[in-house]
VOGU-3710 file (C-alpha; in Angstrom, 3 decimals, decimal comma):
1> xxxxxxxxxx> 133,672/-116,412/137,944  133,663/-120,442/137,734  133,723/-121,942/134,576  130,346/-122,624/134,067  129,432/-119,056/134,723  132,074/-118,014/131,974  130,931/-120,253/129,431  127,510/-118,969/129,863  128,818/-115,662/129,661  131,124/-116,376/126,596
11> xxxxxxxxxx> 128,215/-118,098/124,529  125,698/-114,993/125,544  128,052/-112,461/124,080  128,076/-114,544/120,908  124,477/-115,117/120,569  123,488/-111,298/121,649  126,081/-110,398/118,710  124,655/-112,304/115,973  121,336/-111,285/116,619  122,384/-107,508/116,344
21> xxxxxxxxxx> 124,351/-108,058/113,658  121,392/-109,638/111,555  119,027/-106,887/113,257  116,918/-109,802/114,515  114,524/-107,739/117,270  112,878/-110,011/119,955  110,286/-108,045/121,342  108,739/-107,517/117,799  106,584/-109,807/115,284  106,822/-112,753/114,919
31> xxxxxxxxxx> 108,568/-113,119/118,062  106,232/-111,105/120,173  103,222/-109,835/119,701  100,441/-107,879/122,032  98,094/-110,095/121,839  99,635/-113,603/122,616  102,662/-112,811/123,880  105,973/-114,762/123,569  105,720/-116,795/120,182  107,608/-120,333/121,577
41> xxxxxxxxxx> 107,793/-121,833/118,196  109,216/-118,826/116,377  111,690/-118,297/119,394  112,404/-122,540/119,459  112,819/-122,344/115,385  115,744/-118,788/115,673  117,343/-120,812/118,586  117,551/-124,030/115,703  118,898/-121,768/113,181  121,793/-120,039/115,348
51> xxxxxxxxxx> 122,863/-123,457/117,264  123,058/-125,326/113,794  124,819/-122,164/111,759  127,371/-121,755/115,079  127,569/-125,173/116,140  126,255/-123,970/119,628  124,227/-126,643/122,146  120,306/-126,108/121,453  119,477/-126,254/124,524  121,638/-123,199/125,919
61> xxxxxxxxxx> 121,203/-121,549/122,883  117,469/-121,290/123,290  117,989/-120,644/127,320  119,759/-117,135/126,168  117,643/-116,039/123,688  114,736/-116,450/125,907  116,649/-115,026/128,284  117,355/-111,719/125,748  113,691/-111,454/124,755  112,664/-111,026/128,510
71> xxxxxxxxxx> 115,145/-108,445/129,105  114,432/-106,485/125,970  110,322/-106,502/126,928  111,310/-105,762/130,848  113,703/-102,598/129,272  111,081/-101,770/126,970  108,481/-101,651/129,956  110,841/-99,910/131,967  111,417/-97,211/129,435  107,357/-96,830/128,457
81> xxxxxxxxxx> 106,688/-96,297/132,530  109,698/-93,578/132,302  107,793/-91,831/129,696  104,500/-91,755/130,792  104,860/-91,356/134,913  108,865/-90,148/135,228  109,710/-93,210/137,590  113,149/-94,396/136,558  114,368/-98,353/137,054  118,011/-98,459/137,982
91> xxxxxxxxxx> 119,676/-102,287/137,952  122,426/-101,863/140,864  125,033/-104,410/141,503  126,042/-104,450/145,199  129,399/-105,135/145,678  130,743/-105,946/149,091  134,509/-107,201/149,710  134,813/-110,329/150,562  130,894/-111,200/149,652  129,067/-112,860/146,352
101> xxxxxxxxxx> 128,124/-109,607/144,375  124,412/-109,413/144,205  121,634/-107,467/141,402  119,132/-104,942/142,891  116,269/-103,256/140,655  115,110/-100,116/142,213  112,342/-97,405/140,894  112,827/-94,219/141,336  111,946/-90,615/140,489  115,584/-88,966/139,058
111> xxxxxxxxxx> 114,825/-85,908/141,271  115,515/-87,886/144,133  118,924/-87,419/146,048  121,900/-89,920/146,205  121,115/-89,921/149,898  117,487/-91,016/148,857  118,876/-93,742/146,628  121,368/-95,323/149,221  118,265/-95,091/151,886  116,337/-97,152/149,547
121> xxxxxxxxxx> 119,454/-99,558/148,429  120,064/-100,414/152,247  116,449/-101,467/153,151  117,590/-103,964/151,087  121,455/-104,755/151,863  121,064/-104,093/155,823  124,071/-101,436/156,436  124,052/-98,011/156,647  123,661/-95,486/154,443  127,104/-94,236/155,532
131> xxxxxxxxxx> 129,106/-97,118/154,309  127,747/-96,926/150,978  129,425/-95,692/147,825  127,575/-95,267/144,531  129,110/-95,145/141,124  127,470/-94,047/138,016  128,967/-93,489/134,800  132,537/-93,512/136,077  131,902/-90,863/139,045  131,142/-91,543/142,853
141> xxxxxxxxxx> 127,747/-89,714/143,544  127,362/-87,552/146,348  124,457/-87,331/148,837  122,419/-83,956/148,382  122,487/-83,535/144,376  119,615/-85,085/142,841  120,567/-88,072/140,555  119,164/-86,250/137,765  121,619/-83,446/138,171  124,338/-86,319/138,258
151> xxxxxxxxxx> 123,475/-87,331/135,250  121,697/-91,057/136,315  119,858/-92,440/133,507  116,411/-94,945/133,169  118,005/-98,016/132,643  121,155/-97,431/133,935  123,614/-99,881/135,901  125,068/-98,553/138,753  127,678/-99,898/141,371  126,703/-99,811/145,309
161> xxxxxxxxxx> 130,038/-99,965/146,611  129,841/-101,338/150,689  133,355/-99,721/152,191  132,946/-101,267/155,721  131,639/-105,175/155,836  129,565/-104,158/158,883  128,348/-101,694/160,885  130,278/-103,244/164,236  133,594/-103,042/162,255  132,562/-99,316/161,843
171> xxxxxxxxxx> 132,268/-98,485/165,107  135,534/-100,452/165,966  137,055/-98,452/162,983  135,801/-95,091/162,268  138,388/-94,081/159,757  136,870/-97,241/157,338  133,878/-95,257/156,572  135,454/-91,809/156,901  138,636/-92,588/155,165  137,737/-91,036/152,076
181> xxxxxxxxxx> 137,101/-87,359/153,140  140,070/-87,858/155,557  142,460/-88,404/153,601  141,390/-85,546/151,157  141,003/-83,477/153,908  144,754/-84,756/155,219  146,171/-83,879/152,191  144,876/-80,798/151,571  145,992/-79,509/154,734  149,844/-80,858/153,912
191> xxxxxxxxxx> 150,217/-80,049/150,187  151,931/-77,117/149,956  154,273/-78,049/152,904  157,402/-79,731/151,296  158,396/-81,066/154,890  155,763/-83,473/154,145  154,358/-83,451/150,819  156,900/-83,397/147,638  156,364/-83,748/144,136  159,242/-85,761/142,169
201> xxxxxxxxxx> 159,979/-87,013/138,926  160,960/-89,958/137,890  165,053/-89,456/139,327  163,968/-87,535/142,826  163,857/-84,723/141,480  161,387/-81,931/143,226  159,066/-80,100/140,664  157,939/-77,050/140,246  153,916/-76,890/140,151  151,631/-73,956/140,270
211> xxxxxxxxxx> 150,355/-72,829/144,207  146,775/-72,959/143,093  147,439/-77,096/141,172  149,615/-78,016/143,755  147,250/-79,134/145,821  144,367/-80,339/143,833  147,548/-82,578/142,283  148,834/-83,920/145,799  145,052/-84,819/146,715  144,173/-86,549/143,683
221> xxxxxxxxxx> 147,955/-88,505/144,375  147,086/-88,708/147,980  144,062/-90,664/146,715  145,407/-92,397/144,372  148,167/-93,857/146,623  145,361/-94,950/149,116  143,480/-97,046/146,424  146,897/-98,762/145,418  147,104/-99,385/148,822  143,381/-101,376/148,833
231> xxxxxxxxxx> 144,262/-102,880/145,825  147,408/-104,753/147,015  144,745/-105,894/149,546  142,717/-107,298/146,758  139,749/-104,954/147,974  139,019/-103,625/144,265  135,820/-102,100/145,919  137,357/-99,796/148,220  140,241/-98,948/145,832  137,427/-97,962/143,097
241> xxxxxxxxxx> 136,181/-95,612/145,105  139,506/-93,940/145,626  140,269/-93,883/142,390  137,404/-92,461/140,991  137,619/-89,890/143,641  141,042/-89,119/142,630  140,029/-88,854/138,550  138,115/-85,707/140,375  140,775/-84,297/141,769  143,015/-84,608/138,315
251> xxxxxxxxxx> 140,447/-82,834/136,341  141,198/-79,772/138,747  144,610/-79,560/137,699  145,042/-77,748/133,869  148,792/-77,072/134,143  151,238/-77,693/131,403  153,381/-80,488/133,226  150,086/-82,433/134,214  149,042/-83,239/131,036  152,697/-84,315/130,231
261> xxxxxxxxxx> 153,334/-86,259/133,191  151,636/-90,270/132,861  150,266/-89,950/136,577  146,974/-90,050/135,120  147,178/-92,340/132,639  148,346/-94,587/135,238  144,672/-94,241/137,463  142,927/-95,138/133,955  144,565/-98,057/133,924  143,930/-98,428/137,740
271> xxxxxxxxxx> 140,062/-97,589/137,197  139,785/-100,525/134,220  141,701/-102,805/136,193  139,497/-102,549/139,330  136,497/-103,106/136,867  137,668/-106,380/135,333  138,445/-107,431/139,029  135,190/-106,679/140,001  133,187/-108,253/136,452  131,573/-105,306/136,255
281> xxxxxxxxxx> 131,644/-105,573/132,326  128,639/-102,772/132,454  131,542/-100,187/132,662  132,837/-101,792/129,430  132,170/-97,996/127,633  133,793/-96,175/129,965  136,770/-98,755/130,551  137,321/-98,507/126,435  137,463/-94,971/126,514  140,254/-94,504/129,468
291> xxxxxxxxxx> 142,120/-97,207/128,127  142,480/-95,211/124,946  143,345/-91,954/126,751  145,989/-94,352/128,334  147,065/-95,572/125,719  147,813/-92,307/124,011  149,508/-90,834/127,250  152,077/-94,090/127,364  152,843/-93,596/124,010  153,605/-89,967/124,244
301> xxxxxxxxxx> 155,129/-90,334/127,732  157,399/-93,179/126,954  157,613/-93,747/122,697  155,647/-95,449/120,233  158,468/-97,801/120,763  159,553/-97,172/124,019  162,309/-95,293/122,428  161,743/-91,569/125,014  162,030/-94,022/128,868  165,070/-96,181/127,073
311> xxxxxxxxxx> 166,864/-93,139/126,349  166,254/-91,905/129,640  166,661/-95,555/131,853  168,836/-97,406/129,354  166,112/-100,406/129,373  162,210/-99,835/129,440  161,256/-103,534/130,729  159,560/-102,305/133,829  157,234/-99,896/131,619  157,039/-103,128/129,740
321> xxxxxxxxxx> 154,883/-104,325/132,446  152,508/-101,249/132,317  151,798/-101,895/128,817  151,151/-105,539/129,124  148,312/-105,135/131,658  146,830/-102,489/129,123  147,290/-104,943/126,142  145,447/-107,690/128,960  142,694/-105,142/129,607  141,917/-104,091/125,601
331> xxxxxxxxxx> 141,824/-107,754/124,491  139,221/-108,592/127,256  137,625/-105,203/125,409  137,459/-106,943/122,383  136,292/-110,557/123,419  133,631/-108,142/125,244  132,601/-107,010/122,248  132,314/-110,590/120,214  135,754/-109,432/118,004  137,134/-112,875/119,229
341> xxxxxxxxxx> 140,055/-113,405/116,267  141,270/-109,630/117,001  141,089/-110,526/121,064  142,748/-113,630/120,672  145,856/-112,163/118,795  146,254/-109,429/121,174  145,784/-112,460/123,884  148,531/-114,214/122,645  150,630/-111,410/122,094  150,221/-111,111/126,131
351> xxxxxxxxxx> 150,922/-114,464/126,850  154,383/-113,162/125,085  154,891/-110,609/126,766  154,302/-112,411/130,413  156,837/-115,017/129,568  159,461/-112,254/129,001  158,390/-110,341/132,029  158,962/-113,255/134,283  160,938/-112,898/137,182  162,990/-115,963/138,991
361> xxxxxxxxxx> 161,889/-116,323/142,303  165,423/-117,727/142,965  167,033/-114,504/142,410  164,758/-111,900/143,696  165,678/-114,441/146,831  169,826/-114,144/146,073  169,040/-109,918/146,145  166,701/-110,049/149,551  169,705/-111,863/151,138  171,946/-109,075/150,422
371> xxxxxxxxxx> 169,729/-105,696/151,654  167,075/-104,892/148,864  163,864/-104,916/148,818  161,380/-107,713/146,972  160,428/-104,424/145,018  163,886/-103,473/144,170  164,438/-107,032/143,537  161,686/-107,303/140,544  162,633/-104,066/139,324  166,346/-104,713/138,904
381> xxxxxxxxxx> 166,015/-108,302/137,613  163,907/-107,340/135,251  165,555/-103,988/133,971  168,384/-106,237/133,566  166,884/-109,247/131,860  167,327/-111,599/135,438  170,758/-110,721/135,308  171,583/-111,001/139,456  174,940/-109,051/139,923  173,880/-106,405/137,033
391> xxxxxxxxxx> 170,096/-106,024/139,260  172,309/-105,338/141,921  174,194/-102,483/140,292  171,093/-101,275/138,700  169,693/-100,947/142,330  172,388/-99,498/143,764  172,796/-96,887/141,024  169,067/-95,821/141,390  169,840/-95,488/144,865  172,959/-92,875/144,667
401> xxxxxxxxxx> 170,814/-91,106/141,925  167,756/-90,721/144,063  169,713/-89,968/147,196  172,048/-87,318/145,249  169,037/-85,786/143,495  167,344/-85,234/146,753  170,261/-83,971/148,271  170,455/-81,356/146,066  166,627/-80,294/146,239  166,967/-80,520/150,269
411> xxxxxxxxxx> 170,196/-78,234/150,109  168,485/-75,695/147,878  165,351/-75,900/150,025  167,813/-75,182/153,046  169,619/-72,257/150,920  166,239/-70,424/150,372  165,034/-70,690/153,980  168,401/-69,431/155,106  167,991/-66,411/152,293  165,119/-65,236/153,934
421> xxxxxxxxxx> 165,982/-65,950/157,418  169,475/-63,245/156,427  166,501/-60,634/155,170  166,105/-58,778/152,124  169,159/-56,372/150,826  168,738/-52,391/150,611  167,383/-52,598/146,761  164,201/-54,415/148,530  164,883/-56,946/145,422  167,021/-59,998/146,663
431> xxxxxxxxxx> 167,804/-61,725/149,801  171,675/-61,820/151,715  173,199/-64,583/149,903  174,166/-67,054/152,934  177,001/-68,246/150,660  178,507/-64,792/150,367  178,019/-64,726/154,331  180,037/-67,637/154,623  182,807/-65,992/152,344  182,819/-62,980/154,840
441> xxxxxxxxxx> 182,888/-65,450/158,147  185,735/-67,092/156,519  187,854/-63,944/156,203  187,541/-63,240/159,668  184,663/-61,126/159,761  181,649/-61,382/162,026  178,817/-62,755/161,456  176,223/-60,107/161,997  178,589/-57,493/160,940  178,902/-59,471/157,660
451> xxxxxxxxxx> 174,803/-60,094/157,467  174,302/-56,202/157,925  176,893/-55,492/155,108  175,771/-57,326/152,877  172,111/-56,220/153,567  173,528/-52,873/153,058  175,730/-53,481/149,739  173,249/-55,628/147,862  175,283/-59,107/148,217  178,588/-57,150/146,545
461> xxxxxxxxxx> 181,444/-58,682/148,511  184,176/-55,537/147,851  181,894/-53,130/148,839  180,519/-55,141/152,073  184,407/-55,447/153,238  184,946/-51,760/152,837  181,451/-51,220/154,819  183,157/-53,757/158,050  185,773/-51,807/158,118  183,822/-48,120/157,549
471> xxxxxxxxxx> 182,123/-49,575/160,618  184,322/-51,313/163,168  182,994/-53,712/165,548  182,041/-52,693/169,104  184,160/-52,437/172,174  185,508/-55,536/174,666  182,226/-55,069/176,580  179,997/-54,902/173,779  182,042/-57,392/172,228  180,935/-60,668/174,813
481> xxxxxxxxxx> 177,481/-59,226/174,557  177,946/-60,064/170,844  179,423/-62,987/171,259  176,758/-64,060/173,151  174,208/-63,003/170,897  176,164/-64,933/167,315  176,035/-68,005/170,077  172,066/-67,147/170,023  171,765/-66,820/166,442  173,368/-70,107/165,850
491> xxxxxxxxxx> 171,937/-72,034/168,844  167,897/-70,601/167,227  168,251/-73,129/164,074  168,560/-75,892/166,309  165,436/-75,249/168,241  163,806/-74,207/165,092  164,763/-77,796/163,291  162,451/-79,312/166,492  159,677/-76,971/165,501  159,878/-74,247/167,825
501> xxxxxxxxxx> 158,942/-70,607/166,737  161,933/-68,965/165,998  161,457/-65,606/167,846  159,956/-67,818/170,826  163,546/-69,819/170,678  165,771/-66,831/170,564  163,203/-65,047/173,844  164,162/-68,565/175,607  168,040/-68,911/174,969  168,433/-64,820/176,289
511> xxxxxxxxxx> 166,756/-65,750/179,505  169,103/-68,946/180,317  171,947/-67,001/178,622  172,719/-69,831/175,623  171,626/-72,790/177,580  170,139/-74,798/175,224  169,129/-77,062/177,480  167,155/-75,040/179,934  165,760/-72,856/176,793  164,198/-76,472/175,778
521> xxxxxxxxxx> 163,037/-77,316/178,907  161,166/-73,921/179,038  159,789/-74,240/175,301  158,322/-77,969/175,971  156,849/-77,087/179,369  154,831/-74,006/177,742  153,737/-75,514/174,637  156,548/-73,319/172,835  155,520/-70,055/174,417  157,740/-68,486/177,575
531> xxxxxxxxxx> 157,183/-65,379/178,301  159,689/-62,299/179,020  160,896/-59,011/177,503  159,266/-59,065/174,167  160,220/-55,092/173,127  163,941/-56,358/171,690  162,062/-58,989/169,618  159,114/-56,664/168,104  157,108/-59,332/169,002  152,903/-58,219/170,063
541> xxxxxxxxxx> 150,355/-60,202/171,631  148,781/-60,528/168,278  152,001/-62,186/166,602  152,113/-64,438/170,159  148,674/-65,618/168,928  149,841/-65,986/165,485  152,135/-68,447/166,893  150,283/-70,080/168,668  147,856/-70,911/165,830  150,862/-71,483/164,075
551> xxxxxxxxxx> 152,016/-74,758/166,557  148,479/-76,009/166,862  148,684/-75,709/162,622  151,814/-77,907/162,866  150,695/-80,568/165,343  147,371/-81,141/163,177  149,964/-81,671/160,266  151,523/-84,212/162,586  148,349/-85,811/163,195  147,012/-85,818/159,356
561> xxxxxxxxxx> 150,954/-87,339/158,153  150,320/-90,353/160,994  147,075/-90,888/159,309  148,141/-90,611/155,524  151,599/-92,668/155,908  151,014/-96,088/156,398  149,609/-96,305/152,892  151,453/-94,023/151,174  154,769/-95,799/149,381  158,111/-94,986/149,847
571> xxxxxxxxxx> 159,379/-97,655/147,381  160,834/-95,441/144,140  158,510/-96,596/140,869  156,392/-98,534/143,295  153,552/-98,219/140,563  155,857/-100,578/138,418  156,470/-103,490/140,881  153,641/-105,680/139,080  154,409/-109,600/139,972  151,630/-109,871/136,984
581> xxxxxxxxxx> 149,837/-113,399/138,541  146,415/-111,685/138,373  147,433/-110,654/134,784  148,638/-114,304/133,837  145,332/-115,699/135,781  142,898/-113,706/133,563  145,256/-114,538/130,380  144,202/-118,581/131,332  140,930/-117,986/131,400  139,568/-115,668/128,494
591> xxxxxxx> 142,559/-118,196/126,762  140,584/-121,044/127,444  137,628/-119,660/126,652  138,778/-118,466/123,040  140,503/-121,736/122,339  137,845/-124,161/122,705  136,753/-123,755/119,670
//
């Protein structure tokens, strides 16, 4: 917005203010009347009064409020046609990255479809209707509902998001367009597979969420992570729409730990952010209202006082950062809304907070030189107060805590794979215990003999010797037959860790006899499926099907995880590395506008 523009803006909120407050009503006598219209001198004598009383130039003064009486007639016209034929007039602001933003008026019947709408937006925008986006009243509509039914409004403002600049790029790109339903689809198809997918807290460690939340929870993340992803890109348009698509997903998930966790307080303050970005001051409402719900989640996530994330961190100065966009975002709120001595304290209290925030660019330079990250770099400096050799420590720490945290998660991951890979005991209530297998191997005992004891003695070591020895071991000849078969057993993980079918693994190493290699060769060459003696392995052609769906389920994993990675962050508390220049840019301007006079 150039500083013309803003002023305009500024002294518009002030004038549209004072004439609500003193109930002052444009379209009505003596301003207006039926018969004659616009009364100039009446609307040249208000404009008089407010300039002298605020010390406001005449001549802009009387520019607005002309401006104000010709909106409140067209809105009153609007809303009379509503009434007496149903035809609705919607005021759309087109936003396309990288473009001026431009105002459409469009009349409509509210039984129409969003597809309808977008057909009658681009007649005007030239692009299809595929690369458009609507947003109404904080949601993204869809095509085949009407808008009625989506609750659009006479008189409403709507965004018409454009998420590809032109149709060429879209056929260069396809994902640009499609990206949206990919990457839900993507992660749907991933998020209860913790190979790929997996939930942490704060330290690394993996949490525990309801099957049926789970995924509804890694989509709305999934999405969530893309937008962050535009928005580092400056592309507020496209990361709005993933956002909003991701509040969706979040009101899906009802569990206990969601509504503790701050993930969604966090896309709030994503969703308000991407409005300011955009000036799309319309939204104002529905910015104040998830700013409060943030608000109230920080505060009950991390302290009134940020006493709950400094007991857990020791320091709370990259939360810090969190809180100071939020402060930036409610005292634009306020100056919105014409409360300019409240906006300018919380302003200044901002500009506070900024300074204290500030990073040296020196020493985030000093910590690159030695291994870490820029991320790394602003977190540590900062949770340290720009002390170098302490951000270094503080990095490193987070490192070994992360790293021992999932460690610990992967080994009890492993631990209940290998559980059910041993089978489930007599009682048909637990699994072998691999750790009491080991015990057994480690006395001397075979493997499978140990497996088959235990099975039998529900995981009770004393009994499971005296079943080994109730049952001795076969003969010499039966012995290198069982030798061969532990070398099988142990050889299968290996070929199952590079995604091979387990039964199909163990049918390859008995025809090369343990030969790993050829059994490989064999498995790669047939897409994973040899064939051969199947009776020994209980293994039908239904179950060779099964597997087969199975491998073609695993490479479409592959394929969604190529698509989803690139924007998905593997930085630790990425959502904190803030290097806050938009925040101090914004802080300049409403500043300067508050300050003048």
């Amino acid at each position: 917005m150039s500083a013309g523009t803003s002023q305009k803006e500024d002294l518009l909120i002030q004038v549209r203010d004072i004439l609500r407050k003193d109930e002052i009503k444009l379209w009505l006598p003596p301003y207006f009347s039926e018969a004659n219209g616009s009364c100039k001198a009446e609307i040249s004598n208000l404009s008089v009064e407010v300039s002298k009383k605020y010390e406001f130039p005449f001549e802009q003064c009387l520019q607005i409020i002309n401006e104000l009486q010709m909106n409140a007639l067209e809105n009153l016209k609007h809303n009379t046609r509503f009434q007496e034929s149903g035809v609705a007039t919607l005021k759309i602001k087109v936003v396309d990255h990288g473009k001026p933003p431009i105002m459409i008026v469009k009349e409509v019947m509210l039984d129409c479809t969003g597809s309808d709408l977008k057909e009658n937006i681009c007649q005007d925008i030239f692009v299809t209707i595929e690369q458009v986006k609507l947003i109404s009243a904080g949601r993204v509509l869809n095509n085949t509902d009407s808008l009625n039914t989506q609750r659009v409004k006479n008189g409403q403002q709507m965004l018409a998001i454009v998420v590809a600049e032109s149709p060429e790029q879209f056929a260069k790109n396809e994902d640009a367009v499609k990206q949206l339903e990919t990457v839900r689809t993507d992660s749907q198809l991933l998020a209860l597979d913790n190979d790929y997918m997996r939930l942490e807290d704060q330290f690394g460690n993996t949490l525990q969420i309801p099957t049926a939340e789970k995924t509804a929870l890694v989509v709305a993340l999934a999405l969530h992570e893309k937008g962050r992803a535009a928005l580092k890109k400056d592309d507020y348009s496209t990361a709005l729409v993933f956002f909003l698509e991701a509040d969706q997903e979040f009101e899906k998930c009802s569990s206990t730990f969601v509504k503790l966790v701050d993930n969604h307080a966090l896309l709030d303050l994503d969703i308000a952010w991407c409005y300011l970005c955009l000036q799309s001051f319309t939204h104002l409402p529905e910015a104040q209202d998830r700013l409060q719900k943030c608000e109230a989640k920080f505060c009950k996530t991390y302290g009134s006082n940020m006493e709950r994330i400094i007991a857990l961190k020791g320091n709370a100065s990259n939360e810090q950062c969190l809180f100071t966009r939020l402060h930036l975002l409610q005292a634009v709120l306020l100056y919105h809304q014409n409360r300019r001595s409240e906006s300018l304290t919380l302003f200044k209290q901002v500009e506070k907070e900024l300074r204290d925030l500030t990073v040296n660019e020196e020493s985030i330079a000093m910590l690159l030189e030695i291994g870490f990250s820029a991320a790394e770099a602003r977190l540590g400096l900062r949770a340290t107060k720009g002390n170098v050799n302490e951000a270094a420590d503080y990095i490193s720490e987070n490192r070994r805590k992360r790293y021992e945290a999932r460690k610990k998660a992967l080994a009890e991951e492993i631990y209940e794979k290998e559980k059910q890979k041993l089978g489930v005991c007599a009682d048909g209530k637990q699994y072998v215990d691999p750790n009491f297998l080991k015990i057994l191997v480690n006395m001397g005992y075979n493997k499978e003999a140990g497996r088959v004891a235990l099975k039998m003695c529900n995981n009770i070591i004393s009994d499971s010797v005296q079943y080994i020895v109730d049952n001795p071991a076969p003969g010499s000849c039966q012995s290198a037959s069982r030798e061969l078969n532990d070398l099988i057993e142990d050889l299968v993980s290996q070929l199952m860790d590079a995604g091979f079918d387990p039964r199909m693994a163990k049918l390859a190493l008995q025809k090369h006899n343990g030969d790993i290699a050829g059994a490989t060769e064999e498995l790669l060459e047939n897409d994973g499926i040899v064939s051969g003696d199947l009776s020994s392995l209980d293994i039908s052609q239904e179950s060779i099907e099964s597997i087969k769906r199975r491998k073609k389920e695993e490479k479409e994993k592959e394929q969604a995880w190529e698509r989803l990675k690139d924007d998905i962050s593997i930085v630790d508390d990425d959502h904190l590395d803030m290097n806050l220049a938009q925040e101090e840019m914004f802080l300049k301007q409403y500043l300067s506008l508050l300050e003048k006079n």
